[in-house]
C-alpha positions as CSV (number, residue, x, y, z in Angstrom):
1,X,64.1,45.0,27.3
2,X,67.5,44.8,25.4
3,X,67.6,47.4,22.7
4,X,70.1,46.1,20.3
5,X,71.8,48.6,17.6
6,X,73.5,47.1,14.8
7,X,75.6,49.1,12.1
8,X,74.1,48.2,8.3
9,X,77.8,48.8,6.8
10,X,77.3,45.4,5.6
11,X,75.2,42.4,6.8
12,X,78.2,40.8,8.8
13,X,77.2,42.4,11.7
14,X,73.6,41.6,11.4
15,X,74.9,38.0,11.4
16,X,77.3,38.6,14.5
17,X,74.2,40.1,16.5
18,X,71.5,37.4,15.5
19,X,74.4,34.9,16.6
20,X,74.7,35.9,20.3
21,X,70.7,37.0,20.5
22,X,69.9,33.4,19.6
23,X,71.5,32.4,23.3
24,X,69.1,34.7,24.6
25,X,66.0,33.4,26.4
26,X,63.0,34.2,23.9
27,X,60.9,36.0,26.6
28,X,63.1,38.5,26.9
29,X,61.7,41.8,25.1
30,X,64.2,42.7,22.0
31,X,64.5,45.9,19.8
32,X,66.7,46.0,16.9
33,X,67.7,49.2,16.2
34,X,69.2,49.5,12.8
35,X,68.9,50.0,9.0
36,X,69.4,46.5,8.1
37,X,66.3,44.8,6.5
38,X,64.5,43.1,8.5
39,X,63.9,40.7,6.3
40,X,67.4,39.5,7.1
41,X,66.8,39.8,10.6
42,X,63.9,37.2,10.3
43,X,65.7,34.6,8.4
44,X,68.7,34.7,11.0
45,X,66.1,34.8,13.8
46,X,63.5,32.6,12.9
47,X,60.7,32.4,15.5
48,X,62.4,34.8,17.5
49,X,60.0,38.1,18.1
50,X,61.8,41.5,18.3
51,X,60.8,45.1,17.4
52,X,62.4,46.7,13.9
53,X,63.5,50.2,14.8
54,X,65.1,51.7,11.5
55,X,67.8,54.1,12.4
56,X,71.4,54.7,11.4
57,X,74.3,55.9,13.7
58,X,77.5,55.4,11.7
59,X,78.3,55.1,8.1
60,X,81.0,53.0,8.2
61,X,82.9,53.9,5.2
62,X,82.7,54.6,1.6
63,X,84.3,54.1,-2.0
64,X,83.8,53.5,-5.6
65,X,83.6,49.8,-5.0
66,X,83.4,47.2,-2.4
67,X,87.2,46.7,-2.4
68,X,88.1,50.5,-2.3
69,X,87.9,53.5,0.1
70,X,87.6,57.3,-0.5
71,X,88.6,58.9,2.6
72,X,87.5,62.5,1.6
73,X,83.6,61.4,0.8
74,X,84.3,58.9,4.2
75,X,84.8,61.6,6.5
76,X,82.6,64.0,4.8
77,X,79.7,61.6,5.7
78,X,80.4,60.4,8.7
79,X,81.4,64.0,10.5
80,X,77.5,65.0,8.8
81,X,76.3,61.4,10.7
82,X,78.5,62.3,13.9
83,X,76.7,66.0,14.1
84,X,73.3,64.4,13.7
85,X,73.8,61.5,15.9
86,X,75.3,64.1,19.1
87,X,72.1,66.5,18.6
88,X,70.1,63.4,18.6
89,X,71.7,62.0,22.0
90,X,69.1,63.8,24.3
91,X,66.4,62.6,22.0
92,X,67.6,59.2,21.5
93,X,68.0,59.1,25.8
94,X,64.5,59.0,25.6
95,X,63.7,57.0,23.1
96,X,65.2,54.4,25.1
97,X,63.2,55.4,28.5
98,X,59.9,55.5,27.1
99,X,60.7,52.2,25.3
100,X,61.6,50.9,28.8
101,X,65.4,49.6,28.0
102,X,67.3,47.9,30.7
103,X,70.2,46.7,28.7
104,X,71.7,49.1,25.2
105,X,73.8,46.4,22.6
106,X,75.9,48.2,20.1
107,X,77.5,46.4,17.2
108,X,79.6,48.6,16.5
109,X,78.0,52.1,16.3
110,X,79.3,54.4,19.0
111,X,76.4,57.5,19.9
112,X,74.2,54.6,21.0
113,X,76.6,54.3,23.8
114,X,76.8,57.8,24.4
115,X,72.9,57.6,24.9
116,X,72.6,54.8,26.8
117,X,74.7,56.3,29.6
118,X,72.7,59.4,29.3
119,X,70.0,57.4,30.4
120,X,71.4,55.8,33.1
121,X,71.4,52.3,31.4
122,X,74.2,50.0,30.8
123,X,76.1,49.2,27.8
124,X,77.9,46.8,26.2
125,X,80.0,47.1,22.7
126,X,80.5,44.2,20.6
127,X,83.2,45.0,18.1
128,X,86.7,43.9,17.0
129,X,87.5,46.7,15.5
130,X,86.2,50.5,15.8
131,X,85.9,53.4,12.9
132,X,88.6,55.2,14.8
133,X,90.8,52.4,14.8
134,X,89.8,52.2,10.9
135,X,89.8,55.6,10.0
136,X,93.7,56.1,11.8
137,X,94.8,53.2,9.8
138,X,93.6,54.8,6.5
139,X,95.0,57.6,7.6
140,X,99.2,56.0,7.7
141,X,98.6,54.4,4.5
142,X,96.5,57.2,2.0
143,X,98.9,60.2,3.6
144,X,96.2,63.0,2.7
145,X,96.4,66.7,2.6
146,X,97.1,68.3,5.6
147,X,93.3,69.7,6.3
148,X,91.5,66.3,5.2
149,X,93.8,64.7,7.7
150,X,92.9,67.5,10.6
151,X,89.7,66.6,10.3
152,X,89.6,63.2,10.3
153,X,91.5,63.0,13.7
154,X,89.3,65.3,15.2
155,X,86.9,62.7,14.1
156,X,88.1,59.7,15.2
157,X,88.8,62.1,18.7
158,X,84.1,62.5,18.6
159,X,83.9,58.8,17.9
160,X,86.5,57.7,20.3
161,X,84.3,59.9,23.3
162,X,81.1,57.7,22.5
163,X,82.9,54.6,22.4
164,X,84.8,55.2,25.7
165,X,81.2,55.5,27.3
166,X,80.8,51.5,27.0
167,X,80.5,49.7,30.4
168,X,81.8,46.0,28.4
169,X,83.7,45.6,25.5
170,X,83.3,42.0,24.3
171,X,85.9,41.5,21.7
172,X,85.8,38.8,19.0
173,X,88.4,37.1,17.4
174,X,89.8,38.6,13.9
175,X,90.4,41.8,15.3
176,X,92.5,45.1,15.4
177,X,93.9,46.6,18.1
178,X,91.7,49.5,19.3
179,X,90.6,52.0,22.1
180,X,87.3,51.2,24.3
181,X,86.1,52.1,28.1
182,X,85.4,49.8,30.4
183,X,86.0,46.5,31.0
184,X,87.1,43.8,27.6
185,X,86.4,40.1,27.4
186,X,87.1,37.9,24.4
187,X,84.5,35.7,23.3
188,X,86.4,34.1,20.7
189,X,85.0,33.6,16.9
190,X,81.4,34.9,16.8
191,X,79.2,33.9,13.6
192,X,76.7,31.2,12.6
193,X,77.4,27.5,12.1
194,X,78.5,27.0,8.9
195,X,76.3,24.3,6.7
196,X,78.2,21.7,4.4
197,X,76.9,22.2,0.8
198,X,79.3,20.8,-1.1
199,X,77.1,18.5,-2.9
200,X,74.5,20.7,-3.6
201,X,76.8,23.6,-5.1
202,X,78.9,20.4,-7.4
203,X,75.6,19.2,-8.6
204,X,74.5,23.3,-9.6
205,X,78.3,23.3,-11.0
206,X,78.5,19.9,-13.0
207,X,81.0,19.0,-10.8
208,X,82.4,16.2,-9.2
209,X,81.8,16.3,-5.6
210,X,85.1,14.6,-4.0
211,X,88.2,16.6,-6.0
212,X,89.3,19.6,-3.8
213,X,89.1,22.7,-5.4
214,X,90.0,26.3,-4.3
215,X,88.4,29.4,-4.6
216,X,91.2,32.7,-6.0
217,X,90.0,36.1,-4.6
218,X,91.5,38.4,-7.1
219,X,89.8,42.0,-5.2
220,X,91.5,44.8,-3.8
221,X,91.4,43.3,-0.1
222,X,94.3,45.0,2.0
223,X,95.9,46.3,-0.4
224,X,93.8,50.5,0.1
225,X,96.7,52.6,-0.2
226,X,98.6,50.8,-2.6
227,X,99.1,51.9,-6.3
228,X,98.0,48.1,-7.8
229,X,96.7,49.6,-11.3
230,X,92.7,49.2,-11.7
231,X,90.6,46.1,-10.4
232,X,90.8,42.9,-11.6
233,X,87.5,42.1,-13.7
């Protein structure tokens, strides 16, 4: 039985998770543990059977849009998620015993690495990046007040524990430089095979299939921190 956890700050790593389980053999037993519909789970996973265990174990983090971040509300929530999650440890220990785990997956939620060396099994993160690497990165560029900044260190310091509990880090390409126990391995780009559509989306368009076109992102991307006036519409 592998007991998978997958963060639901976004479906990206929903699609990173279904990617590697579809190498796994199909008779192996498989929990999902996460808040990410499982309807989304089934598409990427067709025929594939696994358990749906709702649960969340980080919050990622959290703005007024999809292109911005609010540091205060960020660590407000996730210090509340930490506390829950670390009085849950014994609990979720447990939880993976009775459910008769051999293997605990984590992309890229930390306590469930906490737990799974509580209960003696071993562990493997899947991230390239971590919310301490994140949430230290926010902090250079935002500069907050001296207390909010206090506090999210001593954050990132509770997250950092968890994910230094991790027997294997495998490490994906795109990523950020962060922290992690054990040993690393790069895998290289993890994702699902992309499928050519350019006819189909022309036609939908009124298009003309063969003319190259480009696509202008005109969000906030990389630019938190920086005074840039209010979002493009």
């Amino acid at each position: 039985m592998i007991v998978h956890y997958i963060s639901a700050h976004g479906f990206g790593h929903a699609i990173r998770a279904c990617a590697i389980i579809r190498h796994l053999p199909a008779d192996i037993p498989l929990t999902l543990r996460t808040r990410v519909p499982e309807f989304l789970l089934s598409q990427e996973l067709p025929g594939r059977s696994f358990t749906h265990a709702p649960a969340a174990f980080d919050v990622g983090t959290l703005g007024p849009d999809s292109a911005r971040v609010d540091l205060a509300r960020t660590v407000e929530a996730a210090e509340a998620m930490a506390d829950a999650a670390e009085q849950a440890l014994p609990a979720e220990a447990e939880w993976l015993t009775r459910q008769g785990a051999r293997l605990v997956v984590s992309d890229i939620a930390p306590a469930p690495l906490a737990a799974a060396r509580l209960a003696g099994l071993p562990s493997i993160l899947v991230a390239n990046f971590t919310w301490p690497a994140i949430y230290r990165h926010l902090l250079e560029l935002e500069a907050p007040p001296a207390e909010l900044a206090r506090r999210a260190r001593a954050l990132c310091d509770r997250l950092q524990a968890h994910y230094d509990q991790a027997d294997l880090t495998l490490v994906p390409d795109m990523d950020v430089e962060f922290a992690s126990g054990g040993r690393r391995r790069r895998t290289g780009l993890v994702t699902r095979r992309g499928t050519a559509r350019r006819a189909e989306l022309a036609a939908a368009a009124g298009l003309d299939p063969p003319p190259p076109r480009a696509q202008r992102y005109r969000g906030l991307g990389g630019a938190q921190g920086r005074d840039g006036g209010a979002a493009p519409a």
